[in-house]
LUMVEX-536329 format. One record per residue (C-alpha): residue in three letters; residue number from 1; x, z, y. Coordinates in Angstrom, 2 decimals. Example, Ala and Ser with C-alpha at 12.3 -4.5 7.8 and 13.67 -1.06 7.14 Angstrom:
LUMVEX-536329
<r><aa>ALA</aa><i>1</i><c1>12.30</c1><c3>7.80</c3><c2>-4.50</c2></r>
<r><aa>SER</aa><i>2</i><c1>13.67</c1><c3>7.14</c3><c2>-1.06</c2></r>
***
This chain:
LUMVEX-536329
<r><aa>UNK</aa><i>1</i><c1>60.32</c1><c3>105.80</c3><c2>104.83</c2></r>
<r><aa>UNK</aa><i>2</i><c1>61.94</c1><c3>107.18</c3><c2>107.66</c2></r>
<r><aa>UNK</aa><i>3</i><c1>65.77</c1><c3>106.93</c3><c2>107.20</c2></r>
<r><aa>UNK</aa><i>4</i><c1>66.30</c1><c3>109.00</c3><c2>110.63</c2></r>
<r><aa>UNK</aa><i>5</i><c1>68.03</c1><c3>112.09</c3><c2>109.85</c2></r>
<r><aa>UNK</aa><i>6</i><c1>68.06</c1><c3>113.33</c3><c2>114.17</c2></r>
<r><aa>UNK</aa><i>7</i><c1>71.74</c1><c3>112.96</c3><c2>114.39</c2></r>
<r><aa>UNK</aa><i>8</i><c1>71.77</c1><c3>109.36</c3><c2>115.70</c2></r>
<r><aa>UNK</aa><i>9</i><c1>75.52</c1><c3>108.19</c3><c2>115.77</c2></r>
<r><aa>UNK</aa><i>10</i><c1>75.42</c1><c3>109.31</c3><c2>112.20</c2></r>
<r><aa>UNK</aa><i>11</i><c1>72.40</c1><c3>107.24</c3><c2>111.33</c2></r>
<r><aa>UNK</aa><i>12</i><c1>74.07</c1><c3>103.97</c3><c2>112.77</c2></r>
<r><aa>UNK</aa><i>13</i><c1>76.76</c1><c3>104.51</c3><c2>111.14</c2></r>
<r><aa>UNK</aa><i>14</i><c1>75.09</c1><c3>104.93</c3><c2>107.87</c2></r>
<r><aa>UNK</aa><i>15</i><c1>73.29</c1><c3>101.37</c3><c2>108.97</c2></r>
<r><aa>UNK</aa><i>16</i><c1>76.88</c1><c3>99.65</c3><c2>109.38</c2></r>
<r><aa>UNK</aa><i>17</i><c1>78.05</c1><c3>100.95</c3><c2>106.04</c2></r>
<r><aa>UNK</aa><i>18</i><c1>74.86</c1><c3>100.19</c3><c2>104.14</c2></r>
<r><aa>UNK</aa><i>19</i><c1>75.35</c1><c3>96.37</c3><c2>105.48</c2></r>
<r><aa>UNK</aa><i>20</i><c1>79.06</c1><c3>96.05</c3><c2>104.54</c2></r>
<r><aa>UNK</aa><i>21</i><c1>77.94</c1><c3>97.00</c3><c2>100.85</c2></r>
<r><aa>UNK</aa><i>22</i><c1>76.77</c1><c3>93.51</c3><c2>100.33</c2></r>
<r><aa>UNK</aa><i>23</i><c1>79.90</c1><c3>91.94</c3><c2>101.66</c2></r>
<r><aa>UNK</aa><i>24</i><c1>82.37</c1><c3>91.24</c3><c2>104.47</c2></r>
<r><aa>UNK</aa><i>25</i><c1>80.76</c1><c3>90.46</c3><c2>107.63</c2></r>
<r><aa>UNK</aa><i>26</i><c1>81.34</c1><c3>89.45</c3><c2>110.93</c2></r>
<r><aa>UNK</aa><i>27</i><c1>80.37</c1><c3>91.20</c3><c2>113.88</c2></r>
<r><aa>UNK</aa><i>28</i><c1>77.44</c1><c3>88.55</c3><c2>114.28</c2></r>
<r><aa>UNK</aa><i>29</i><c1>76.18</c1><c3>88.97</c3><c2>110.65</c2></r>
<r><aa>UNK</aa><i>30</i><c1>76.57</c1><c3>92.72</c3><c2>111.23</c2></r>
<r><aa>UNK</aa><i>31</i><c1>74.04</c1><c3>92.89</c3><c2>114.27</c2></r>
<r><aa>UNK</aa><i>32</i><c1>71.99</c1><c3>90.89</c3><c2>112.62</c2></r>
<r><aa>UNK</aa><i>33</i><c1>71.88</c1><c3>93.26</c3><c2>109.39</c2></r>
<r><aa>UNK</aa><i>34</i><c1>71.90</c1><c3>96.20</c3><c2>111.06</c2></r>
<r><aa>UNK</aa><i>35</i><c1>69.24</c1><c3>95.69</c3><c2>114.11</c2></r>
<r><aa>UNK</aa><i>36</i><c1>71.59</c1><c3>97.44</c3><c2>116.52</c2></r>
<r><aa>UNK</aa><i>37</i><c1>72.96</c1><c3>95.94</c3><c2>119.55</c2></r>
<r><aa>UNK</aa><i>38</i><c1>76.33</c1><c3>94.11</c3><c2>119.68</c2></r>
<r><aa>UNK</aa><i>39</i><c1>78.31</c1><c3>96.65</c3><c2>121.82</c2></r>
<r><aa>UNK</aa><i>40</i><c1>77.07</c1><c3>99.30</c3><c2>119.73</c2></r>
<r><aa>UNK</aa><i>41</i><c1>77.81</c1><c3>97.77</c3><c2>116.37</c2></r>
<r><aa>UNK</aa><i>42</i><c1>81.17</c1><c3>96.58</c3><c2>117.39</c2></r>
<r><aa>UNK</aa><i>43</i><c1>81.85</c1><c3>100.17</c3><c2>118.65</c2></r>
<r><aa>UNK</aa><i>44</i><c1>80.92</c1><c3>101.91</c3><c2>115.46</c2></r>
<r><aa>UNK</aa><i>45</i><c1>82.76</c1><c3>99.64</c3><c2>113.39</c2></r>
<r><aa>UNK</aa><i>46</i><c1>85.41</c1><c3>100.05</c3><c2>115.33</c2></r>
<r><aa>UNK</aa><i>47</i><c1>85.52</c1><c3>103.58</c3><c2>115.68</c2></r>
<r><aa>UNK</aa><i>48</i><c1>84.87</c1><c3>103.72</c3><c2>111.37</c2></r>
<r><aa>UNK</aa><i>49</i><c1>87.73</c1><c3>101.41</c3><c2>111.21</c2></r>
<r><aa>UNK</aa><i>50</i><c1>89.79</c1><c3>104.24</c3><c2>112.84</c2></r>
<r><aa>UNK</aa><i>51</i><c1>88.98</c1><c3>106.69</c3><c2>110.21</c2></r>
<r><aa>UNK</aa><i>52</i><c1>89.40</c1><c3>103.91</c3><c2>107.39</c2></r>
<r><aa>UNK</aa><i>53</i><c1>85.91</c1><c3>103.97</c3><c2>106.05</c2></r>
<r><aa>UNK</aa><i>54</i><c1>86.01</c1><c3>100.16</c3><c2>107.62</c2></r>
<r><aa>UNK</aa><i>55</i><c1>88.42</c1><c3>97.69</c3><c2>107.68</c2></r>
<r><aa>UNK</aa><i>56</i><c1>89.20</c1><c3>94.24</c3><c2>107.99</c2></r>
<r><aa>UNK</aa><i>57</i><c1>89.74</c1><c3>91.38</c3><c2>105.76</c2></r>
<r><aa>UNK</aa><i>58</i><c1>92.27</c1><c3>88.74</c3><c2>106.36</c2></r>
<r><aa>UNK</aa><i>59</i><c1>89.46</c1><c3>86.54</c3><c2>107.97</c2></r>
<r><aa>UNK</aa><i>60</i><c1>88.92</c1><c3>89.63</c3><c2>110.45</c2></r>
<r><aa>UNK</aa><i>61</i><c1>85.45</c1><c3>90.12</c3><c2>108.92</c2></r>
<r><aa>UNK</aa><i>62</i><c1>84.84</c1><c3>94.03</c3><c2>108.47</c2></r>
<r><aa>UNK</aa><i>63</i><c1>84.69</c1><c3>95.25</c3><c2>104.96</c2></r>
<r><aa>UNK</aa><i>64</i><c1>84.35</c1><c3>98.83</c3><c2>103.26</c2></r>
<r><aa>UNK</aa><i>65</i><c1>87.98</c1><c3>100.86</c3><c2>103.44</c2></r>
<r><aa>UNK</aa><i>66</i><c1>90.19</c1><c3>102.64</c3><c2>101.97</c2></r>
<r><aa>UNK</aa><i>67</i><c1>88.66</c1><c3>105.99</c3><c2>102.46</c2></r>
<r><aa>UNK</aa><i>68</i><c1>85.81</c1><c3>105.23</c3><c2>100.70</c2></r>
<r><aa>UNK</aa><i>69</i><c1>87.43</c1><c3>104.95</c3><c2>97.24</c2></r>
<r><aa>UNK</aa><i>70</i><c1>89.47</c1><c3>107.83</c3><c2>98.23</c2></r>
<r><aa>UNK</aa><i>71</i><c1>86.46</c1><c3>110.01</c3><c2>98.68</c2></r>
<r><aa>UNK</aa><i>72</i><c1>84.90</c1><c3>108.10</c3><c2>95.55</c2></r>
<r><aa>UNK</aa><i>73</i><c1>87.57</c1><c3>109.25</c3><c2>93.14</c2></r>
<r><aa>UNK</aa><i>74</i><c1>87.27</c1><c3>112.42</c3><c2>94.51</c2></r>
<r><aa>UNK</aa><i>75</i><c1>84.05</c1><c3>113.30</c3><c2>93.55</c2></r>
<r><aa>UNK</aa><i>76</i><c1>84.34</c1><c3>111.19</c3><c2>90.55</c2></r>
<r><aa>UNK</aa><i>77</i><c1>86.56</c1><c3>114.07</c3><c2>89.09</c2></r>
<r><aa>UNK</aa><i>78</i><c1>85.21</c1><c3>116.51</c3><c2>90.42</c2></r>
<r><aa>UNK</aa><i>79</i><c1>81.88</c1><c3>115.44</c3><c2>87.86</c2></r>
<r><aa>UNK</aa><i>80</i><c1>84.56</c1><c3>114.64</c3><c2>85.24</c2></r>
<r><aa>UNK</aa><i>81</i><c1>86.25</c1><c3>118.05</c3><c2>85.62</c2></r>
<r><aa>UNK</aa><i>82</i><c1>82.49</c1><c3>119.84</c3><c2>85.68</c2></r>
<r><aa>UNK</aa><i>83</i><c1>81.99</c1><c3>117.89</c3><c2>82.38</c2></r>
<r><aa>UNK</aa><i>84</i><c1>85.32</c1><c3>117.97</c3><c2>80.53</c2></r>
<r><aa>UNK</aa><i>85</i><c1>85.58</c1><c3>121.98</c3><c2>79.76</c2></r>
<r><aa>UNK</aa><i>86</i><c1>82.60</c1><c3>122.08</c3><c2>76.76</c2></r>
<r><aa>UNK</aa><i>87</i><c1>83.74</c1><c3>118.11</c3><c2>75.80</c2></r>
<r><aa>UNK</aa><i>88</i><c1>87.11</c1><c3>119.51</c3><c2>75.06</c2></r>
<r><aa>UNK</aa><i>89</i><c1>86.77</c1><c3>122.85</c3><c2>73.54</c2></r>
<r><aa>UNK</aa><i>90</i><c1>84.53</c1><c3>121.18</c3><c2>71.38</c2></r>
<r><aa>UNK</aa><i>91</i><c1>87.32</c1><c3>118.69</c3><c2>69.93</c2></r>
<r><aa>UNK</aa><i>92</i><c1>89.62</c1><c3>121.11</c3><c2>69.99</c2></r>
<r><aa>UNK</aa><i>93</i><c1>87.06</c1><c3>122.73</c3><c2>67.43</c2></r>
<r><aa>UNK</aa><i>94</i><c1>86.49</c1><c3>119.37</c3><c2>65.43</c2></r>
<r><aa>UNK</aa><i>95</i><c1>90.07</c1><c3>118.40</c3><c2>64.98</c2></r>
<r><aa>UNK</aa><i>96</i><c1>91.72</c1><c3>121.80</c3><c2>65.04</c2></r>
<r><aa>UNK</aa><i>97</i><c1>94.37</c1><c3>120.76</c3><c2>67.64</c2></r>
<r><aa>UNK</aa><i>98</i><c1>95.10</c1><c3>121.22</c3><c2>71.63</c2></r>
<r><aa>UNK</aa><i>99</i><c1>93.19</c1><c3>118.65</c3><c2>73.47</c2></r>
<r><aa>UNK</aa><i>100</i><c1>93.59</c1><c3>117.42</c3><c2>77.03</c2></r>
<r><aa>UNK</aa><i>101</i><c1>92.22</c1><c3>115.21</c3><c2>79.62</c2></r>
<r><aa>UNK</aa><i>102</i><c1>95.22</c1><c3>113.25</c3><c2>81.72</c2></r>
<r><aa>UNK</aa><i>103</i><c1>94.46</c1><c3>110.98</c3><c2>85.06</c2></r>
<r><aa>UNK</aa><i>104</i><c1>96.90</c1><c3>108.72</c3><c2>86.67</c2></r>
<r><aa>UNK</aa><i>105</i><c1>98.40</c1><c3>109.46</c3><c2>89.99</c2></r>
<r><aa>UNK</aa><i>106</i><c1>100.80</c1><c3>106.55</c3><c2>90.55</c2></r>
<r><aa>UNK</aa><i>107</i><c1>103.73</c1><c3>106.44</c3><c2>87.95</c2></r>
<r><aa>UNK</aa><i>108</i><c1>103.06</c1><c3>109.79</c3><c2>86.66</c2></r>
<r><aa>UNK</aa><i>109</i><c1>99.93</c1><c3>111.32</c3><c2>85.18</c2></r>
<r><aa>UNK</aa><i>110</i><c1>98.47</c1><c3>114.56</c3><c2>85.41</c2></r>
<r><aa>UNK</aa><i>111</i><c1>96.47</c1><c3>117.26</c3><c2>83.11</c2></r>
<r><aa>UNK</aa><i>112</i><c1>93.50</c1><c3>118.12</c3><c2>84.98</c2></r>
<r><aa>UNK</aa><i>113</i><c1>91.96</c1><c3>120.12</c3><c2>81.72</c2></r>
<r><aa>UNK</aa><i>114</i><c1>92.51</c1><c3>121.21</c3><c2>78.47</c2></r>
<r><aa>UNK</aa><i>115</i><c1>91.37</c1><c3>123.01</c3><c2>75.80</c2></r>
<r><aa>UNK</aa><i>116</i><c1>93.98</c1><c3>125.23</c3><c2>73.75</c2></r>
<r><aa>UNK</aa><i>117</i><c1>94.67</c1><c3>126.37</c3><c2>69.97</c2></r>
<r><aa>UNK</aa><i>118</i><c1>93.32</c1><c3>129.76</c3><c2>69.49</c2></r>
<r><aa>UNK</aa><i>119</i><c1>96.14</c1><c3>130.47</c3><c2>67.32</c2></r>
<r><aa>UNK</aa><i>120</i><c1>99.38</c1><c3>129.65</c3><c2>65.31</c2></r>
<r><aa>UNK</aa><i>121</i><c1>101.63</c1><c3>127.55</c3><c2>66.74</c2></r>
<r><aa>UNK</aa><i>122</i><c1>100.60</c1><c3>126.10</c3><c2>70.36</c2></r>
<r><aa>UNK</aa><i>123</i><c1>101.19</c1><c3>122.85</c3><c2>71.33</c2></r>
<r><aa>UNK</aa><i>124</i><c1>100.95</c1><c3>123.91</c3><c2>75.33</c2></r>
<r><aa>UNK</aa><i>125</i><c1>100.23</c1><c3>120.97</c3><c2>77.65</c2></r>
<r><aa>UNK</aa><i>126</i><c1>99.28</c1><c3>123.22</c3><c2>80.85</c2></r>
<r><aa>UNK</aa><i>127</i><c1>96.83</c1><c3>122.43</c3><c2>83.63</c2></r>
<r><aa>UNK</aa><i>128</i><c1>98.68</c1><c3>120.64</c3><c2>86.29</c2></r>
<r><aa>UNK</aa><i>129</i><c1>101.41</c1><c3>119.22</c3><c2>84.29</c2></r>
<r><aa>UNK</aa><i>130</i><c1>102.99</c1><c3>116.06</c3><c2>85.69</c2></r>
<r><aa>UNK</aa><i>131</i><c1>103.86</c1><c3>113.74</c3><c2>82.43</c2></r>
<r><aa>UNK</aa><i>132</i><c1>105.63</c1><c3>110.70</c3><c2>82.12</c2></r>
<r><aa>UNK</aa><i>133</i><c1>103.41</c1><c3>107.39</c3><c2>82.17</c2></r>
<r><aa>UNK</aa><i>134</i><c1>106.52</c1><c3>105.83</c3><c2>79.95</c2></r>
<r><aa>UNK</aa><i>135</i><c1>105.44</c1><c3>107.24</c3><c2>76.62</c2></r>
<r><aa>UNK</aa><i>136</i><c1>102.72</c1><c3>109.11</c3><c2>74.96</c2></r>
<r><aa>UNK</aa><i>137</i><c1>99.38</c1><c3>107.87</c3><c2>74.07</c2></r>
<r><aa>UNK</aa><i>138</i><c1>97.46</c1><c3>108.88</c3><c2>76.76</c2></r>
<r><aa>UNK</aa><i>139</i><c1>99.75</c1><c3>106.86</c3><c2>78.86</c2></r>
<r><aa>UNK</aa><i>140</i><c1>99.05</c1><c3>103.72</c3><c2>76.69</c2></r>
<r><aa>UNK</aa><i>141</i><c1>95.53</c1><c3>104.90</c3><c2>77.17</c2></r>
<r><aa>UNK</aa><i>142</i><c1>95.94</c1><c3>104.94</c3><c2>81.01</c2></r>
<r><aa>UNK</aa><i>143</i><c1>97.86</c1><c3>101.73</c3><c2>81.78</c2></r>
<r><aa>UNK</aa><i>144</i><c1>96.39</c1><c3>98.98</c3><c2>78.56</c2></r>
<r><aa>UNK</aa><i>145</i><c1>93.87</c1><c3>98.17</c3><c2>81.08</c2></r>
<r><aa>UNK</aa><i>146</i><c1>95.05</c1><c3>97.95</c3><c2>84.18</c2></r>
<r><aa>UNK</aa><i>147</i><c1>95.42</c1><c3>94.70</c3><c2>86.20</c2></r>
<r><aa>UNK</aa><i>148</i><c1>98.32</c1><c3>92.12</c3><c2>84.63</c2></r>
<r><aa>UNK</aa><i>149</i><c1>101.10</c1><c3>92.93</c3><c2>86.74</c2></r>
<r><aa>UNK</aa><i>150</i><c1>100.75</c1><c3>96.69</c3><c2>86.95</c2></r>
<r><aa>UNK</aa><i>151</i><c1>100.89</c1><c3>96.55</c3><c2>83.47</c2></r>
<r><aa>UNK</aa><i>152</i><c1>103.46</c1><c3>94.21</c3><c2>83.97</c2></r>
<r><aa>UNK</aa><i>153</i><c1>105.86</c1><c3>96.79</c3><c2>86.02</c2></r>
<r><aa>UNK</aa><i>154</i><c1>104.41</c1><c3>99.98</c3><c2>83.79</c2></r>
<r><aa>UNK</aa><i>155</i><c1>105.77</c1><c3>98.11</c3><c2>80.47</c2></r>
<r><aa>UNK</aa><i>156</i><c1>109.19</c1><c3>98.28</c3><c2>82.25</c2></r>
<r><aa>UNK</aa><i>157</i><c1>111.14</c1><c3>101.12</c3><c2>80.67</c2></r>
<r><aa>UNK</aa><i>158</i><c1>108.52</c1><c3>102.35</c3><c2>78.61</c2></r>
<r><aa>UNK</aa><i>159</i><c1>108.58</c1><c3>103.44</c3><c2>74.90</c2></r>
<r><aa>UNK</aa><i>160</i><c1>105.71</c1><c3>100.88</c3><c2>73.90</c2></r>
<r><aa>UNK</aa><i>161</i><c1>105.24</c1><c3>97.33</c3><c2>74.07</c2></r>
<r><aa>UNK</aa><i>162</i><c1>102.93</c1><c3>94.79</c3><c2>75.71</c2></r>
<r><aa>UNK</aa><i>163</i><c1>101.69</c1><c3>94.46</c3><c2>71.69</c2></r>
<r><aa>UNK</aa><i>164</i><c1>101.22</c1><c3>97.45</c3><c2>71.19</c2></r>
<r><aa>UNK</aa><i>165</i><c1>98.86</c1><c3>97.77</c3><c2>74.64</c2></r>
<r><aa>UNK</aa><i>166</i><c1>96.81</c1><c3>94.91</c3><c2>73.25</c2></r>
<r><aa>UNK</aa><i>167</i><c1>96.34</c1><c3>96.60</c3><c2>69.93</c2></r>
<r><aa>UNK</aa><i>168</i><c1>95.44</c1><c3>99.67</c3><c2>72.32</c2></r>
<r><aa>UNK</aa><i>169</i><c1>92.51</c1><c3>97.44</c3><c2>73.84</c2></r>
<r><aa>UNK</aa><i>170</i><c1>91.48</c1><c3>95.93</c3><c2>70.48</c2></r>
<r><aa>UNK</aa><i>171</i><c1>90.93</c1><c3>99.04</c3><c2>68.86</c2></r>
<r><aa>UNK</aa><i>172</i><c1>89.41</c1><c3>101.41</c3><c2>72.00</c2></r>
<r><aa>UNK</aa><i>173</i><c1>92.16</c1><c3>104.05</c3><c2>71.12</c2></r>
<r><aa>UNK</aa><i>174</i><c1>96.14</c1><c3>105.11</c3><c2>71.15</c2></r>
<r><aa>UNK</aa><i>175</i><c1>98.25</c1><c3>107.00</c3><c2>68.99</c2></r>
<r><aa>UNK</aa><i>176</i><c1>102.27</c1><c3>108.36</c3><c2>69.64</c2></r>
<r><aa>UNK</aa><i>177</i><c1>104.98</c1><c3>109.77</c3><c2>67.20</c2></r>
<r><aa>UNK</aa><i>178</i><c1>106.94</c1><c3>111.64</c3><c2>68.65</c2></r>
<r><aa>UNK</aa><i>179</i><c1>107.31</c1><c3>108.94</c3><c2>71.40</c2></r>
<r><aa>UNK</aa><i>180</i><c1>107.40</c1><c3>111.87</c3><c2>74.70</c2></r>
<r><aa>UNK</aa><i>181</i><c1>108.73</c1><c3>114.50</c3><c2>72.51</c2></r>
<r><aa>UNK</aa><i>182</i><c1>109.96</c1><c3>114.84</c3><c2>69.04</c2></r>
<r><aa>UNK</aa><i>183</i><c1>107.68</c1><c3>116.21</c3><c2>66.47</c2></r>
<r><aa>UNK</aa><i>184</i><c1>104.46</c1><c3>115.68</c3><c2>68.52</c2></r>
<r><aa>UNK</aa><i>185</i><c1>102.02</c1><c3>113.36</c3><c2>67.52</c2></r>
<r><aa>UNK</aa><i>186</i><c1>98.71</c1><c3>112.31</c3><c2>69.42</c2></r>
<r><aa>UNK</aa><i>187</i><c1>95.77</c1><c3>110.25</c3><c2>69.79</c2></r>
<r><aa>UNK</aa><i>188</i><c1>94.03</c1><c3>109.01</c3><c2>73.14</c2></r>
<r><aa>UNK</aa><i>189</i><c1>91.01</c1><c3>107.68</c3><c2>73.59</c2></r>
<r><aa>UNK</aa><i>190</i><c1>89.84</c1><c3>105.79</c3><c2>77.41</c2></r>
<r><aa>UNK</aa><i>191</i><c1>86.95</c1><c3>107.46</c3><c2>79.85</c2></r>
<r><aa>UNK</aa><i>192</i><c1>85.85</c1><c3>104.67</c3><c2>81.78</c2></r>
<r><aa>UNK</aa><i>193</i><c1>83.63</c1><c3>105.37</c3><c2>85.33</c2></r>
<r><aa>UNK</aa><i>194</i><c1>80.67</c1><c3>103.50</c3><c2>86.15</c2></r>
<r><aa>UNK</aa><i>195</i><c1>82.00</c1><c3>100.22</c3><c2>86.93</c2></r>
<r><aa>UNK</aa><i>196</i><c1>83.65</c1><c3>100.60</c3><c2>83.21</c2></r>
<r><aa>UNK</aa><i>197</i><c1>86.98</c1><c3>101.06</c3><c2>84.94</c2></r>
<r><aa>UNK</aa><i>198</i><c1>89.43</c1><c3>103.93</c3><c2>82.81</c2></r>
<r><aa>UNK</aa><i>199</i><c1>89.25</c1><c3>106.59</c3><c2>85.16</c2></r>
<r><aa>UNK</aa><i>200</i><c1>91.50</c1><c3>108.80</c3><c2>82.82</c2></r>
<r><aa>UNK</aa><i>201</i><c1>92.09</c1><c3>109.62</c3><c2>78.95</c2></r>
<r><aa>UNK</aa><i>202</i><c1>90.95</c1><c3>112.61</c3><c2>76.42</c2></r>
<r><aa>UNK</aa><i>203</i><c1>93.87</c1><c3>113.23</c3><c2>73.97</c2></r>
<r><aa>UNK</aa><i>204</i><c1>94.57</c1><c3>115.66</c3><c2>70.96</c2></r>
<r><aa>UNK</aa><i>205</i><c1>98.03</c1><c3>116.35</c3><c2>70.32</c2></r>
<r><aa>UNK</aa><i>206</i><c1>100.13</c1><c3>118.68</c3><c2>67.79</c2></r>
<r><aa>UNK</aa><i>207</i><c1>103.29</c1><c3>118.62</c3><c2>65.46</c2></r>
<r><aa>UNK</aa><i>208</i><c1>103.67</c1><c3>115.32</c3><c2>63.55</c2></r>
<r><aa>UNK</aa><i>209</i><c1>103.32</c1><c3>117.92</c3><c2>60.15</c2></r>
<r><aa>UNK</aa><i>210</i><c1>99.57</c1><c3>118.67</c3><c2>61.17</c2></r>
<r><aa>UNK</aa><i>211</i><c1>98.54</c1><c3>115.57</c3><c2>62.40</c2></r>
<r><aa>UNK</aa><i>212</i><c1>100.95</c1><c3>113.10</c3><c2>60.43</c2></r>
<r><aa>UNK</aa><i>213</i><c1>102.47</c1><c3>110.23</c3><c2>61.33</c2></r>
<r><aa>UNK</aa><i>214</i><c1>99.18</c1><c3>108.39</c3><c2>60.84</c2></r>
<r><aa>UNK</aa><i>215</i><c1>97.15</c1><c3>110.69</c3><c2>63.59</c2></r>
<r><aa>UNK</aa><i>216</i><c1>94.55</c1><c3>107.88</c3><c2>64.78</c2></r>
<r><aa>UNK</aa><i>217</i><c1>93.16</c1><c3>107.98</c3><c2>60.80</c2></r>
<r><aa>UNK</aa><i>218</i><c1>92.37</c1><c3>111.64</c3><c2>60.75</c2></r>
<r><aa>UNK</aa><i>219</i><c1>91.35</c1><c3>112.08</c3><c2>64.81</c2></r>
<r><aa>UNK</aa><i>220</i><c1>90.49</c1><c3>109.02</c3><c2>66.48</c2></r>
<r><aa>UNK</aa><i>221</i><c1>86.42</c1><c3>109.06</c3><c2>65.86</c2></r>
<r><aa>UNK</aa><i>222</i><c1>86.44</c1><c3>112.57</c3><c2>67.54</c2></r>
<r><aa>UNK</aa><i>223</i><c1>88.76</c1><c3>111.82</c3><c2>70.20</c2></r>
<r><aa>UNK</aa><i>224</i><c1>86.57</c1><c3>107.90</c3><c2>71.40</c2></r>
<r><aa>UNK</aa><i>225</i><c1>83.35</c1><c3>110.58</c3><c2>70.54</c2></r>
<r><aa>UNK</aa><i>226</i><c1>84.23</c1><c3>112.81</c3><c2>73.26</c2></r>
<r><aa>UNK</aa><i>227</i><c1>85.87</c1><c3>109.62</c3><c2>75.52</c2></r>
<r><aa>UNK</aa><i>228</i><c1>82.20</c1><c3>108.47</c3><c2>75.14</c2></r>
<r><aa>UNK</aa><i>229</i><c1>80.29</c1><c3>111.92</c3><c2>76.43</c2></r>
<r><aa>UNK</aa><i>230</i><c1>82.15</c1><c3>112.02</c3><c2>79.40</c2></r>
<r><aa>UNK</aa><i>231</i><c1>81.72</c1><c3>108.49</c3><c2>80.10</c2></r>
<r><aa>UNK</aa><i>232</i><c1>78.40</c1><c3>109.11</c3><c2>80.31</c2></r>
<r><aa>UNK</aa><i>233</i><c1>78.32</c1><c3>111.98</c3><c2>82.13</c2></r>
<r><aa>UNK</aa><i>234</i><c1>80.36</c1><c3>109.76</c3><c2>84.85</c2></r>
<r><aa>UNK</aa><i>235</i><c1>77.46</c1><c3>107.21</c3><c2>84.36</c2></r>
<r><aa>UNK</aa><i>236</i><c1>74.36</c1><c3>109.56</c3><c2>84.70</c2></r>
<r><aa>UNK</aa><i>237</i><c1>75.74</c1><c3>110.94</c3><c2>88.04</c2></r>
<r><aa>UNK</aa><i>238</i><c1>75.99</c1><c3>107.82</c3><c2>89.35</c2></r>
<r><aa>UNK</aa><i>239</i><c1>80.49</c1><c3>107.59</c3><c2>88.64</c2></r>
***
């Protein structure tokens, strides 16, 4: 199959990227993978290490960058987003209550969609909210599985416990009363990208009287049921 798309910068690049999937590599292993000359490769590598797509390990071999996982995420939730309007407004309709879908963006985290009462009182977590990641379920949700010590330095001032994070991971779910704000209860479940990472966390939330102060009992089927749908969505288009 010809890989050639007439542009032919682009196509080398595309050659050095392709090799660096496998690995780090040197600039010998590099030539060797790629077939191109050694002033070219080192150029392009060079030249992608400018725009962070390539960068160096602390052996000086090149390796994938930065940018890469930056674009990655990006279109990762921009699936997740295409995905998460029908997932939602169908909890909201199974469990009666607002539901939302939070994602992580460094100590805070952010509602990227939601899916609202119809009526009586509304429990209003609007689109582009910035929440704490200190309390709440969807913050349990959002930081049980992270790496040891940024769970480590997200445990530090929080409202929950390193226990209660492992319960969290035991179970596949999270539940708060009135932990953000008094009177609201919730229940979070993880969405986890291809590589099974949590990439963010659906949630239903509403007044401790609806929901109780038991909310995971009534909700938390529907709530890892819809955590599962998008999950897969993630997976079929490839995360």
């Amino acid at each position: 199959m010809d890989n050639s798309s007439g542009v032919g910068v682009l196509d080398k690049a595309a050659l050095v990227l392709s090799a660096l999937e496998s690995g780090p590599a040197t600039l010998a292993s590099l030539v060797g993978a790629t077939g191109l000359a050694r002033p070219t490769a080192h150029r392009l590598a060079v030249a992608l290490e400018h725009h962070r797509m390539v960068a160096r390990d602390m052996q000086g071999r090149f390796i994938l960058g930065p940018r890469l996982s930056e674009l990655a995420a990006a279109a990762g939730e921009d699936r997740l987003l295409a995905t998460a309007g029908p997932v939602l407004t169908h909890l909201r309709d199974v469990t009666g209550e607002s539901a939302q879908l939070y994602r992580r963006q460094g100590d805070t985290r952010i509602c990227v969609a939601a899916a609202e009462r119809l009526s009586g009182l509304r429990d209003t977590v609007p689109v582009g909210s910035t929440l704490t990641m200190k309390a709440g379920s969807s913050a349990q949700i959002l930081l049980a599985w992270e790496e040891p010590e940024r769970l480590h330095r997200g445990l530090q001032g929080a409202r929950f416990t390193a226990t209660a994070l492992s319960g969290v991971r035991r179970r596949g779910w999270a539940q708060s009363i009135g932990e953000r704000e008094p009177g609201v209860a919730s229940v979070s479940a993880p969405v986890r990208g291809p590589s099974n990472r949590v990439v963010a966390a659906v949630s239903v939330s509403g007044p401790i009287e609806r929901l109780t102060r038991h909310p995971g009992r009534m909700h938390a089927q529907a709530i890892i049921d819809a955590a599962a749908r998008l999950s897969e969505a993630l997976r079929r288009n490839g995360g």
